[in-house]
VOSE-333792 format. One line per field, with one value per residue: residue number from 1; y, x, z of N, C-alpha, C, O in turn. Coordinates in nm, 2 decimals, m for minus. Example, Ala and Ser with C-alpha at 12.3 -4.5 7.8 and 13.67 -1.06 7.14 Angstrom:
2
k: c(1  2) $
nv: c(m0.57  m0.22) $
nu: c(1.32  1.28) $
nw: c(0.78  0.71) $
cav: c(m0.45  m0.11) $
cau: c(1.23  1.37) $
caw: c(0.78  0.71) $
cv: c(m0.33  0.00) $
cu: c(1.32  1.29) $
cw: c(0.78  0.79) $
ov: c(m0.33  0.11) $
ou: c(1.42  1.34) $
ow: c(0.85  0.80) $
//
This chain:
219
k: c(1  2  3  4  5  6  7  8  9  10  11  12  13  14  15  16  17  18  19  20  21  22  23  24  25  26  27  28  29  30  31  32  33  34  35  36  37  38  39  40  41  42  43  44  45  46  47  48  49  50  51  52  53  54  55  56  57  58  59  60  61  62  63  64  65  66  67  68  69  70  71  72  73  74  75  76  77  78  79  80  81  82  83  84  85  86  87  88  89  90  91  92  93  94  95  96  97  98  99  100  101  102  103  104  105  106  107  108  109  110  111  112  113  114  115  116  117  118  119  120  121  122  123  124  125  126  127  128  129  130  131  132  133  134  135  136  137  138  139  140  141  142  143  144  145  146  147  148  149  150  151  152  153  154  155  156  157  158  159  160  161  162  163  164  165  166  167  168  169  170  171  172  173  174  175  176  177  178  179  180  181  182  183  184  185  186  187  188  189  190  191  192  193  194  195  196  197  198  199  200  201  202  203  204  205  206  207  208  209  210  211  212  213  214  215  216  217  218  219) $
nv: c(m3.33  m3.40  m3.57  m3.45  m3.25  m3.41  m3.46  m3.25  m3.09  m2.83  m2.66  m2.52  m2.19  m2.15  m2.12  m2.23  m2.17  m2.20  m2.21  m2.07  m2.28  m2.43  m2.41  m2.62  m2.78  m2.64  m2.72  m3.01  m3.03  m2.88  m3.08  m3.29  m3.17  m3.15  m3.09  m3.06  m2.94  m2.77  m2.62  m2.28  m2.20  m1.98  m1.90  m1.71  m1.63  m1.82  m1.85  m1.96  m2.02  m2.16  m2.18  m2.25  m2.22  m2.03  m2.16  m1.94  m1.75  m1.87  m1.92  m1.59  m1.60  m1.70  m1.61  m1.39  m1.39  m1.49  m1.25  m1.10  m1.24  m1.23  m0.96  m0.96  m1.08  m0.95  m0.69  m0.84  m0.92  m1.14  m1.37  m1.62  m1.77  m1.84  m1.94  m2.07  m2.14  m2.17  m1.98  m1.91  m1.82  m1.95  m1.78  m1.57  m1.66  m1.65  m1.76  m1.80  m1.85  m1.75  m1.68  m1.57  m1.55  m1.41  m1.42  m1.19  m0.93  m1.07  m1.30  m1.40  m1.47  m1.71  m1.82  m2.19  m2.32  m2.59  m2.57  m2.38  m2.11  m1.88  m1.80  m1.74  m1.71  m1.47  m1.33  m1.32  m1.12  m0.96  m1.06  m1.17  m1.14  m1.30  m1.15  m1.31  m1.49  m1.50  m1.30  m1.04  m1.09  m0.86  m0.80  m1.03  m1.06  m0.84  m0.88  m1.10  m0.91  m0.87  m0.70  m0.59  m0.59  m0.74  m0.66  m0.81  m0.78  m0.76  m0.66  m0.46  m0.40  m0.32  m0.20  m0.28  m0.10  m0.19  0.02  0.09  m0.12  m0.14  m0.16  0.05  0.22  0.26  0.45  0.35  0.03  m0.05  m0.19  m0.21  0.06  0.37  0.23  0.18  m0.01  m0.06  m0.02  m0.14  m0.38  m0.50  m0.45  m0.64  m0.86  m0.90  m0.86  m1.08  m1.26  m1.24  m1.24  m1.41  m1.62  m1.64  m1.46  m1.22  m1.22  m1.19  m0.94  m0.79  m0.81  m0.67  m0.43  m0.36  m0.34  m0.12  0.07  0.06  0.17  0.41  0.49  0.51  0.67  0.91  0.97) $
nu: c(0.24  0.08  0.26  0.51  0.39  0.34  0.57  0.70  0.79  0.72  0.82  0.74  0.63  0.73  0.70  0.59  0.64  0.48  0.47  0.29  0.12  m0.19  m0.56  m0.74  m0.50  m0.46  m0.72  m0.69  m0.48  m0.55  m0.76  m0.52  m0.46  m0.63  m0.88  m0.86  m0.58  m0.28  m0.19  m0.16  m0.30  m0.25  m0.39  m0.32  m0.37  m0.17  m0.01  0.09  0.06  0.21  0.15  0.31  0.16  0.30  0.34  0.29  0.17  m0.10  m0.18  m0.21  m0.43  m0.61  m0.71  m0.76  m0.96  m1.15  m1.18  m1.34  m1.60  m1.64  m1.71  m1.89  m2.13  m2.21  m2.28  m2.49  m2.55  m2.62  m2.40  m2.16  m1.88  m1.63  m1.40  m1.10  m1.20  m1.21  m1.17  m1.25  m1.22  m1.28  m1.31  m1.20  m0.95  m0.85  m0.74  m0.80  m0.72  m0.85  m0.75  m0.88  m1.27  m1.58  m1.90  m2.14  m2.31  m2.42  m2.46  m2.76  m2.80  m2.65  m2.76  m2.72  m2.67  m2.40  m2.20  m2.03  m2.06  m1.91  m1.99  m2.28  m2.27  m2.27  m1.93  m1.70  m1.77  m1.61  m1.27  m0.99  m0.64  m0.33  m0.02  0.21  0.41  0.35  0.26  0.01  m0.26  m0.39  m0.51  m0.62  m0.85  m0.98  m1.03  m1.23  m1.42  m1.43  m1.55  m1.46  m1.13  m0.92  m0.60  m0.31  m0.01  0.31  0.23  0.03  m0.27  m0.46  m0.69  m0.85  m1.10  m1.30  m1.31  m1.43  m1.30  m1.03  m0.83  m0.84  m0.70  m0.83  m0.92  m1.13  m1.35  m1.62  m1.79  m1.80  m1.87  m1.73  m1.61  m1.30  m1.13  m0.88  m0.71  m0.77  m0.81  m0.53  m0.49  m0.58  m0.54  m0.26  m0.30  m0.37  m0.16  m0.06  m0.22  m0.40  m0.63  m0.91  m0.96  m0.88  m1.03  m1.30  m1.24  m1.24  m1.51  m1.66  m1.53  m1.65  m1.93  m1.95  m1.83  m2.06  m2.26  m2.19  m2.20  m2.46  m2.56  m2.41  m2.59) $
nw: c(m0.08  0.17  0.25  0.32  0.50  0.69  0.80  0.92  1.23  1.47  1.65  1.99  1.97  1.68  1.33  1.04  0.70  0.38  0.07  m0.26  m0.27  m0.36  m0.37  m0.30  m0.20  0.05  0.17  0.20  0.40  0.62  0.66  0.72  0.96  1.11  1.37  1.66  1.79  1.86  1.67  1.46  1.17  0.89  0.56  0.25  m0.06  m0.14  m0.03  0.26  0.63  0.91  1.28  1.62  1.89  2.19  2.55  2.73  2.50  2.51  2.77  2.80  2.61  2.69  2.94  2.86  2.71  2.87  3.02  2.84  2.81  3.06  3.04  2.86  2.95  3.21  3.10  3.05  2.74  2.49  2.36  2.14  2.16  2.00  1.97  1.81  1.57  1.19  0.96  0.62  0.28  m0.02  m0.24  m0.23  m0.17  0.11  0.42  0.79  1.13  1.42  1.74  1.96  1.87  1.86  1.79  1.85  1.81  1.55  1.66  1.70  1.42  1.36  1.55  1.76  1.51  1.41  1.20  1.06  0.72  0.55  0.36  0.36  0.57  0.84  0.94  1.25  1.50  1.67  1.66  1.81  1.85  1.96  2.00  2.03  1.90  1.65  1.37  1.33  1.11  0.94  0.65  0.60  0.77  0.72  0.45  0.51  0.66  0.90  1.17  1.39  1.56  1.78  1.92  2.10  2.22  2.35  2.58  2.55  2.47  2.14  1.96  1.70  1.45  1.15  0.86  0.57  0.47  0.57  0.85  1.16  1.45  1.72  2.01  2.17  2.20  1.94  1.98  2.27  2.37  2.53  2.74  2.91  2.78  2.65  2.83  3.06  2.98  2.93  3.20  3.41  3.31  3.36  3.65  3.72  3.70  3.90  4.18  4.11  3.87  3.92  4.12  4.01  3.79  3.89  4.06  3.77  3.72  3.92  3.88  3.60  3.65  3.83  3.64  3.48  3.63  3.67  3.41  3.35  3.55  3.43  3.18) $
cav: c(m3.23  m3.43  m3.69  m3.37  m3.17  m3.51  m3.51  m3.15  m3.07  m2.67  m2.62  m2.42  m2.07  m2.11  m2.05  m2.24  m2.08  m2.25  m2.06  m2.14  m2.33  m2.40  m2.40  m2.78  m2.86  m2.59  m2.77  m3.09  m2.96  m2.88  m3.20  m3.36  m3.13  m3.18  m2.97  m3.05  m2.91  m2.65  m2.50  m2.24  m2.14  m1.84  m1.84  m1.55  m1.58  m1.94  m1.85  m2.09  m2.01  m2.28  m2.15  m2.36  m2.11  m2.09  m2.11  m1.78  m1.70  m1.95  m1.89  m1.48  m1.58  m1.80  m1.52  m1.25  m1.46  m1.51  m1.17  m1.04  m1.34  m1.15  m0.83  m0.96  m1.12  m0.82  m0.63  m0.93  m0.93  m1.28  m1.44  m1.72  m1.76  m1.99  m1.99  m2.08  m2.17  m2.19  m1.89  m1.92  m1.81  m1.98  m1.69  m1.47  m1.75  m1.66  m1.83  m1.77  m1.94  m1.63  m1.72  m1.64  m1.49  m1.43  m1.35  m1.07  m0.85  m1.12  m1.42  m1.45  m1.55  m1.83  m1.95  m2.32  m2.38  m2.65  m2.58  m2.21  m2.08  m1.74  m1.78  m1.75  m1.71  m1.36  m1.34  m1.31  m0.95  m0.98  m1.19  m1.15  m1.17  m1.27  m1.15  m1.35  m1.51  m1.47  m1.20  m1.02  m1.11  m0.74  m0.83  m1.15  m1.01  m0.70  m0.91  m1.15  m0.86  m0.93  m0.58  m0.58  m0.71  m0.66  m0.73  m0.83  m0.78  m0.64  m0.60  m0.39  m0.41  m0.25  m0.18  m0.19  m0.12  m0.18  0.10  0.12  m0.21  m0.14  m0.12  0.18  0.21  0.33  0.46  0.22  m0.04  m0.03  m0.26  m0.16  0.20  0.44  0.16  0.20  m0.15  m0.09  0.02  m0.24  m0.57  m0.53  m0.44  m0.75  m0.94  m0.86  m0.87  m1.26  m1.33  m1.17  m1.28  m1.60  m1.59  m1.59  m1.32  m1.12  m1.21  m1.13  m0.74  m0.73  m0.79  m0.53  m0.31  m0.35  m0.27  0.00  0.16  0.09  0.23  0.55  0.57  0.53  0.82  1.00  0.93) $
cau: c(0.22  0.07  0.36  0.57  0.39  0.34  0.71  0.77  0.79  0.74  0.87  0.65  0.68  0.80  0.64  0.62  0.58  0.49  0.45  0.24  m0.01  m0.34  m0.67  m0.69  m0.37  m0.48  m0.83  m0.62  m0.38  m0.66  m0.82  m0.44  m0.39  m0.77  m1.00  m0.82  m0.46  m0.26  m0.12  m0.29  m0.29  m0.34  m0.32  m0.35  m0.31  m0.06  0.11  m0.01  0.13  0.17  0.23  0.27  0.23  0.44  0.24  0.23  0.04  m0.22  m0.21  m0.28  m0.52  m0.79  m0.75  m0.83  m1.13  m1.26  m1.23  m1.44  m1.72  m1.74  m1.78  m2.06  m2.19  m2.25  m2.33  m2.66  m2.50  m2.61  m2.33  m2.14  m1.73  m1.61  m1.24  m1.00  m1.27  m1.12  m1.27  m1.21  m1.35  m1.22  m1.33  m1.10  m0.80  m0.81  m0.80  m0.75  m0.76  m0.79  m0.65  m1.04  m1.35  m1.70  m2.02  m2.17  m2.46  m2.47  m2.50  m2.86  m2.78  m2.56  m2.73  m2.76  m2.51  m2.31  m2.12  m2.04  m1.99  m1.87  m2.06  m2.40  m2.30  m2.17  m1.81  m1.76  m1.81  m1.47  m1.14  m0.84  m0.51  m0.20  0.11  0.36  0.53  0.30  0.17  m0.17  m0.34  m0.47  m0.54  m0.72  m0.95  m1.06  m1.12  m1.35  m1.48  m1.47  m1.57  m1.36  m1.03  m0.82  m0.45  m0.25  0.10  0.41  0.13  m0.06  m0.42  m0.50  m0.85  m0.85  m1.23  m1.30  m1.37  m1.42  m1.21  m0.89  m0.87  m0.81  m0.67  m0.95  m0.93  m1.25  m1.44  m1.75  m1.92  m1.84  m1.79  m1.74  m1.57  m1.13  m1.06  m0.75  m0.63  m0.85  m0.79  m0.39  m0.45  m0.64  m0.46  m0.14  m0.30  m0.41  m0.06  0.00  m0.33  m0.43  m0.74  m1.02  m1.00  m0.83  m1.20  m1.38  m1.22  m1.29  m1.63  m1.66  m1.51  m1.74  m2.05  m1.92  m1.87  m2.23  m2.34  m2.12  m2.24  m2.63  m2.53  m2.37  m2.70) $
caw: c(0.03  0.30  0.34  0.39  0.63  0.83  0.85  0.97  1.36  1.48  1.80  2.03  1.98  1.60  1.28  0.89  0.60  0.24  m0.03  m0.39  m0.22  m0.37  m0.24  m0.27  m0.09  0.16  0.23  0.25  0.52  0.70  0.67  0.78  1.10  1.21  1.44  1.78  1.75  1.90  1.58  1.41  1.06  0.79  0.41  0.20  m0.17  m0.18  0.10  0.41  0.77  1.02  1.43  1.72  2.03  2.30  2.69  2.73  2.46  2.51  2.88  2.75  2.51  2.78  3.05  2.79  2.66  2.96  3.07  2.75  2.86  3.21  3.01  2.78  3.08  3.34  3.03  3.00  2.61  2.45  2.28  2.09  2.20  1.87  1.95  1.69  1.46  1.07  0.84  0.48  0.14  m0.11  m0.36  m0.15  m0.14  0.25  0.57  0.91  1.23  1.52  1.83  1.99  1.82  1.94  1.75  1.93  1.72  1.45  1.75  1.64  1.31  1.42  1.73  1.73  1.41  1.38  1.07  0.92  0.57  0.49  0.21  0.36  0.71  0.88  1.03  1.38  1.53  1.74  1.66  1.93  1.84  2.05  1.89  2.15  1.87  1.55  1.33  1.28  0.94  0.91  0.57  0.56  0.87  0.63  0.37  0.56  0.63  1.09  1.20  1.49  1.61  1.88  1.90  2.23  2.23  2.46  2.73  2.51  2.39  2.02  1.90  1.54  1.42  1.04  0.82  0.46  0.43  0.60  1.03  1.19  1.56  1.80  2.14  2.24  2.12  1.88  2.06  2.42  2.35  2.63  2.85  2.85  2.75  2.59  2.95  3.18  2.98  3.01  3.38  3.46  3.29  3.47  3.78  3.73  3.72  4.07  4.28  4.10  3.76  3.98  4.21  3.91  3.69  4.00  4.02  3.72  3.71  4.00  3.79  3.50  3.75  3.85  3.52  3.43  3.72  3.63  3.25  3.41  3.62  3.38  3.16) $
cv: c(m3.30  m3.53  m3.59  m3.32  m3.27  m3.52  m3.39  m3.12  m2.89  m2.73  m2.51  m2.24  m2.01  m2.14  m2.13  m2.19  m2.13  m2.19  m2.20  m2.29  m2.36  m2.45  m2.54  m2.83  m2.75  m2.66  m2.90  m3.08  m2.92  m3.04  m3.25  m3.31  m3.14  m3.04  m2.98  m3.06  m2.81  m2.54  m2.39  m2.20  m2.01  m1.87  m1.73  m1.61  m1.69  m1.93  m1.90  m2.06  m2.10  m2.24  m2.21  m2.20  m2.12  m2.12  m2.02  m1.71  m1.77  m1.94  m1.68  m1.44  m1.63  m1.63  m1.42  m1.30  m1.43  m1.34  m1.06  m1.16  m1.24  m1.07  m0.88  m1.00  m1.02  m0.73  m0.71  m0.90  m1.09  m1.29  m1.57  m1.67  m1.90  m2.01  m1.98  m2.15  m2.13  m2.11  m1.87  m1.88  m1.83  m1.90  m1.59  m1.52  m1.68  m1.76  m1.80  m1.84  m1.82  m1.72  m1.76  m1.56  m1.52  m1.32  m1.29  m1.00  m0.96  m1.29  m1.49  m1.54  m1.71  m1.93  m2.08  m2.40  m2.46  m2.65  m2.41  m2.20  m1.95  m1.72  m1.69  m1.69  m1.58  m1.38  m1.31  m1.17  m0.90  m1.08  m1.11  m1.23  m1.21  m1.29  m1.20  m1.41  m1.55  m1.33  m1.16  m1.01  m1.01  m0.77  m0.93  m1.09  m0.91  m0.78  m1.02  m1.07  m0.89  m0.75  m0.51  m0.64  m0.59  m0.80  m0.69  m0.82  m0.64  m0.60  m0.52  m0.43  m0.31  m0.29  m0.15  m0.28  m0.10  m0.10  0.11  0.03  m0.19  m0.07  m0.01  0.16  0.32  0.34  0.36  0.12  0.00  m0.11  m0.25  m0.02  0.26  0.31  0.11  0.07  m0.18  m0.05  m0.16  m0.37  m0.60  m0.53  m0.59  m0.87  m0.98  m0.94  m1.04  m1.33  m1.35  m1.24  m1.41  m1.52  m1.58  m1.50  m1.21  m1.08  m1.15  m0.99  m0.70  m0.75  m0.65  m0.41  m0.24  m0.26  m0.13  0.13  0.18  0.19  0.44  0.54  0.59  0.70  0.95  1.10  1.00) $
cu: c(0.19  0.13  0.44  0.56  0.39  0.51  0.77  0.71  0.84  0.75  0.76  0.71  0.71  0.69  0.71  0.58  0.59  0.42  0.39  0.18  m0.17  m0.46  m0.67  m0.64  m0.41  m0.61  m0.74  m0.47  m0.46  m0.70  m0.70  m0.40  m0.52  m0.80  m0.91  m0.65  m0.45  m0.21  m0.24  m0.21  m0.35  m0.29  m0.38  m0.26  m0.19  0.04  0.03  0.09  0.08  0.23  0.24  0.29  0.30  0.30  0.20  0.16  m0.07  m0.32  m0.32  m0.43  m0.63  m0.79  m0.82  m1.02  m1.18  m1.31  m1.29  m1.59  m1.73  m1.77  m1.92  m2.15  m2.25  m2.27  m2.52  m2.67  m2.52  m2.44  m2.24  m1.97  m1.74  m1.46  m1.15  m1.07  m1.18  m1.21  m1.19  m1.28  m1.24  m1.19  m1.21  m0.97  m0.77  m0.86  m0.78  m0.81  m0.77  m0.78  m0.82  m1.10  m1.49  m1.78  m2.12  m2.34  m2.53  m2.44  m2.63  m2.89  m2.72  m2.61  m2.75  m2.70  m2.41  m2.15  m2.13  m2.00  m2.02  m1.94  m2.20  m2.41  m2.18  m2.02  m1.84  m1.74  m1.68  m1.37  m1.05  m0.72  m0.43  m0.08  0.21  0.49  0.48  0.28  0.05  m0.17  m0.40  m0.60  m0.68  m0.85  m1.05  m1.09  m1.26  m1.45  m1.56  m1.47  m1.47  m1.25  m0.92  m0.69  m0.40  m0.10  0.19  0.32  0.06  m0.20  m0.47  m0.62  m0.84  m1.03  m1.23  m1.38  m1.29  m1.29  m1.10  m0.96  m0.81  m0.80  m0.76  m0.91  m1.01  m1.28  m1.58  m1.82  m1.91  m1.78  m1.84  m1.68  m1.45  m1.08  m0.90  m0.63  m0.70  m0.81  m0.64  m0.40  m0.48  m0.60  m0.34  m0.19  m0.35  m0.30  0.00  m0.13  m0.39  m0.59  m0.82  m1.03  m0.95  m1.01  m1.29  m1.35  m1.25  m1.45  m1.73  m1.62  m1.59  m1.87  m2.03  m1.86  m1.98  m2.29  m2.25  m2.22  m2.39  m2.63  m2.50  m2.52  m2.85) $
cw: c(0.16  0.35  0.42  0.47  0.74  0.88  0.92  1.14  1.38  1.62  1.86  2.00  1.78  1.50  1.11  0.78  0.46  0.15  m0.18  m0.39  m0.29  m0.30  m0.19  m0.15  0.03  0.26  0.25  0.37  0.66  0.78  0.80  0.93  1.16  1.29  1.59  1.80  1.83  1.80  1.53  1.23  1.02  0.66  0.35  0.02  m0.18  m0.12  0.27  0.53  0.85  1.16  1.51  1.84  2.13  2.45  2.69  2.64  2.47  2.65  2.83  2.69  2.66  2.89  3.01  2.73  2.73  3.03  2.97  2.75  2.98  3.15  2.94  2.88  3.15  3.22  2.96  2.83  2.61  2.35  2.23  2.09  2.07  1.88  1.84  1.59  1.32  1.01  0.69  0.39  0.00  m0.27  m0.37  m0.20  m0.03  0.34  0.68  1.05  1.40  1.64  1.96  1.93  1.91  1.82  1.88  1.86  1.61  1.55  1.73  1.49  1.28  1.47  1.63  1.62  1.44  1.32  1.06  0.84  0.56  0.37  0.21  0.51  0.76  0.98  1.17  1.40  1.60  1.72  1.78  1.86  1.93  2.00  1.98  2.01  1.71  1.49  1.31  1.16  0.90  0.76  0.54  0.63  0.78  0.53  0.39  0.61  0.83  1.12  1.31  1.53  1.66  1.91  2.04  2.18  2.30  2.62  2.68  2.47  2.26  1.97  1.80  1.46  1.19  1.01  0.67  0.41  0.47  0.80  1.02  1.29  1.58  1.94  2.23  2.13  2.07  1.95  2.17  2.40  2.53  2.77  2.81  2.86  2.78  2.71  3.04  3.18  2.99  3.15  3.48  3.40  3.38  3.61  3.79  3.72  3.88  4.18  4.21  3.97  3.87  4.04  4.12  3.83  3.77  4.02  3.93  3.70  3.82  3.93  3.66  3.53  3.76  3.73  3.43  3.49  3.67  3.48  3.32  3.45  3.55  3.28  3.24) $
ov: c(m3.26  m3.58  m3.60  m3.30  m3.25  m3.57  m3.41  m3.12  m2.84  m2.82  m2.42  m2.20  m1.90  m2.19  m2.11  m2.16  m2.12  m2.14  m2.32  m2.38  m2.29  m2.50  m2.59  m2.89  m2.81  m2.67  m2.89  m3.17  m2.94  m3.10  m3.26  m3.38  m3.15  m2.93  m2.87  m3.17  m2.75  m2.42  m2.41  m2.19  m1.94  m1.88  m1.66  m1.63  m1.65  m1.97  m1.86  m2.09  m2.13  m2.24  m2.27  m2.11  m2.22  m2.09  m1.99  m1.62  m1.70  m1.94  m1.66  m1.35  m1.55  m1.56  m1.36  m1.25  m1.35  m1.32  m0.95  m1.14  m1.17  m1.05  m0.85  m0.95  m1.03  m0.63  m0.68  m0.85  m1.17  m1.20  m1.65  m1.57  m2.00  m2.09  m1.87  m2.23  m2.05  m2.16  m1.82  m1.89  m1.75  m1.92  m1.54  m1.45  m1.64  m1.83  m1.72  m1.88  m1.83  m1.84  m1.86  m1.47  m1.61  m1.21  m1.34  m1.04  m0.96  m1.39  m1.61  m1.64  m1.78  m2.04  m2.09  m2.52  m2.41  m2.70  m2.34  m2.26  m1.91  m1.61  m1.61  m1.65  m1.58  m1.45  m1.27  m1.10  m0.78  m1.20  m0.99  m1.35  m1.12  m1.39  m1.12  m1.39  m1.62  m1.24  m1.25  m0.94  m1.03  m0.77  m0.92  m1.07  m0.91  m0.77  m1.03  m1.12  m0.91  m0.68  m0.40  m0.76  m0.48  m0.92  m0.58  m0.86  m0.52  m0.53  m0.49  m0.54  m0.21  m0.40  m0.03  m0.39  m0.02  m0.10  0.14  0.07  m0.25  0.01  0.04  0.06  0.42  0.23  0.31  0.11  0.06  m0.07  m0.27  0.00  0.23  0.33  0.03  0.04  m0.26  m0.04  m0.27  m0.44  m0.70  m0.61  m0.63  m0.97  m1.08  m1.04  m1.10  m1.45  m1.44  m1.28  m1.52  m1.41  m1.49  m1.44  m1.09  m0.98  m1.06  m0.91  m0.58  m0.66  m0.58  m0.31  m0.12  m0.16  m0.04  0.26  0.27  0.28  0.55  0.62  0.70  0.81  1.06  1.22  0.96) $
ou: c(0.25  0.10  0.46  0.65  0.42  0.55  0.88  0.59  0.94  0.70  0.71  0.83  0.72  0.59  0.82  0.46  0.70  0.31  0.42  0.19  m0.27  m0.46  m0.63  m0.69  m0.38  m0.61  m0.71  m0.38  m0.42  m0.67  m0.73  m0.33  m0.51  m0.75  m0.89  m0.60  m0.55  m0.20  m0.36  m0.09  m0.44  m0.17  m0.47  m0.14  m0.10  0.15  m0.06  0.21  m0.03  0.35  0.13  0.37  0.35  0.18  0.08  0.08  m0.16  m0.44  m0.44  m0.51  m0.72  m0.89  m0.91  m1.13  m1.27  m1.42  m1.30  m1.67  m1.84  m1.89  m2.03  m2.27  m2.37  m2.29  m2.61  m2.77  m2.46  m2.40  m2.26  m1.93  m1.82  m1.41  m1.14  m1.01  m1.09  m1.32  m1.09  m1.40  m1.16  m1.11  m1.14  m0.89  m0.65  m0.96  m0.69  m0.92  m0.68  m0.81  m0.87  m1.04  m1.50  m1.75  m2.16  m2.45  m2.65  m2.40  m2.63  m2.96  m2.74  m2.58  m2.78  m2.67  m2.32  m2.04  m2.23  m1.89  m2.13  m1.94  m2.23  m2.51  m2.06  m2.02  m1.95  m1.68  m1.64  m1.40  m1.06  m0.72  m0.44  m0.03  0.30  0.61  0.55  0.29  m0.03  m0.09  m0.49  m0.72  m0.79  m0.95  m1.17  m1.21  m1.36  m1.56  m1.67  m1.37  m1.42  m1.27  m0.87  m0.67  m0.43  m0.08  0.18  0.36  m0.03  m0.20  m0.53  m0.65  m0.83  m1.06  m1.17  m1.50  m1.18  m1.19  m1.02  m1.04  m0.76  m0.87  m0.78  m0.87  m0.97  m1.25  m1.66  m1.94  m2.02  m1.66  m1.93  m1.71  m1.44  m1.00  m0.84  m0.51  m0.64  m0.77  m0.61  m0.33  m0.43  m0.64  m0.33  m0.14  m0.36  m0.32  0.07  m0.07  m0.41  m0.64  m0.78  m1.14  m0.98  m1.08  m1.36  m1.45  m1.29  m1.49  m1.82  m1.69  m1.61  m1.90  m2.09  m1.86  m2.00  m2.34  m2.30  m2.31  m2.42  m2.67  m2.55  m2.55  m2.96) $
ow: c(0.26  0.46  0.54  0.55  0.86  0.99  0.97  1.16  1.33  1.69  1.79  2.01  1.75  1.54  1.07  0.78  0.40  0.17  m0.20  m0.47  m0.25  m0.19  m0.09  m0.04  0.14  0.38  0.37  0.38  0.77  0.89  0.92  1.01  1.29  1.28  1.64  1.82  1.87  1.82  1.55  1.19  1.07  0.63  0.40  m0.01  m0.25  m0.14  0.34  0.51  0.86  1.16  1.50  1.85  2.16  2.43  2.66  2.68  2.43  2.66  2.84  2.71  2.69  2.89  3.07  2.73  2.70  3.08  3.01  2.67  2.99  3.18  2.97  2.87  3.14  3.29  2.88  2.79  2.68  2.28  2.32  2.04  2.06  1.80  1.79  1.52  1.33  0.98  0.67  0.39  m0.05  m0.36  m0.47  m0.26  m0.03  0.34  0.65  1.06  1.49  1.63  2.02  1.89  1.99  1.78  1.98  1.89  1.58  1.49  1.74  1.47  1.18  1.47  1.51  1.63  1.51  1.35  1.05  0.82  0.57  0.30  0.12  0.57  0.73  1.08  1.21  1.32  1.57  1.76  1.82  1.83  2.01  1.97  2.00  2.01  1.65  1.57  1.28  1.09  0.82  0.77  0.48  0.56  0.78  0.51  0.32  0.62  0.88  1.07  1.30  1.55  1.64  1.91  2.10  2.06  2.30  2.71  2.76  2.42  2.29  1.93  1.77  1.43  1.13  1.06  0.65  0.35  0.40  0.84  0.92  1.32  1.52  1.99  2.34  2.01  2.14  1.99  2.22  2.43  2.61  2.89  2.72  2.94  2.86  2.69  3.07  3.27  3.04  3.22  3.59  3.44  3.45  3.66  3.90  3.74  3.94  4.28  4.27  3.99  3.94  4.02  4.16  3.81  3.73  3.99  3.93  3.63  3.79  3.93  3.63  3.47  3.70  3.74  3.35  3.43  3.64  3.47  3.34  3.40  3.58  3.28  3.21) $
//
């Protein structure tokens, strides 16, 4: 297994798939692609996905990051951004690598961690998908049991909140409810292509304010 995958080359954008996998050879595959890579993986059950992304999703993915950091931010929300951190539970036979995650409510539990184990240690409260030239893991996500995850693709933004083990598409977010995401973070996305990231993050943080200041009001 690990002479072969050393010999195979994904092109950006494209996508391997090896099937009847065990956990083993999945923790050694790991091991052989290491912590500082651009691919990402998922297995599910002895079937192992390997993606390489193209720019544009990667580009997608930092801008959207960063513009759920200004929200937790101007919301004075503590939290822990972990990236494409690697979640697995071997009991499961899942893995997944999300594109970004952030512990959020269960950030306390975490702070200061080095190392996490699903075993002992809660998933993260938010994963982000970006479907430019991958699939979402619905599956694996519900069974790790990540409360929330939001999927990018086409220009869209999808909020799917877990309930009773399987997502459900939500108009808002559970954790920023009452504030139109699933409209805002395409908009400001977009517009960071057109005026440049900074002054795009900067509107949006103006924007944020100003919907505090409205719920206060409303309140």
């Amino acid at each position: 297994m690990l002479l072969e995958l050393s010999r195979i080359q994904i092109p950006p954008g494209q996508r391997v798939v090896l099937q009847d996998i065990t956990w083993q050879e999945f923790e050694r595959v790991l091991e052989e692609l290491g912590e500082h890579r651009a691919a990402r993986i998922a297995y599910e059950n002895g079937l192992l996905e390997i993606m390489a992304p193209l720019p544009e999703h990667e580009d997608n993915k930092e801008i959207i990051g960063d513009l759920i950091k200004d929200l937790l931010e101007e919301l004075d929300i503590e939290f822990r951004s972990l990236g494409s951190t690697t979640y697995k539970s071997e009991g499961m036979l899942k893995g997944i690598e999300p594109d970004q995650c952030f512990y959020i409510q269960n950030e306390p539990a975490i702070r200061g961690k080095k190392r996490l184990d699903l075993s002992i240690d809660p998933p993260p409260d938010l994963a982000l998908e970006i479907d430019v030239t991958s699939r979402t893991h619905r599956s694996i996500y519900a069974a790790l049991k990540v409360p929330e995850l939001w999927r990018f693709e086409n220009g869209n933004l999808q909020i799917n909140i877990l309930r009773q083990d399987r997502y459900e598409e939500s108009p808002e977010s559970s954790i920023f409810p009452n504030l139109p995401l699933s409209e805002a973070i395409p908009r400001y996305l977009r517009e960071s292509k057109i005026v440049g990231r900074n002054k795009a993050l900067k509107a949006f943080r103006q924007w944020v304010k100003e919907q505090i200041d409205l719920l206060r009001s409303v309140d």
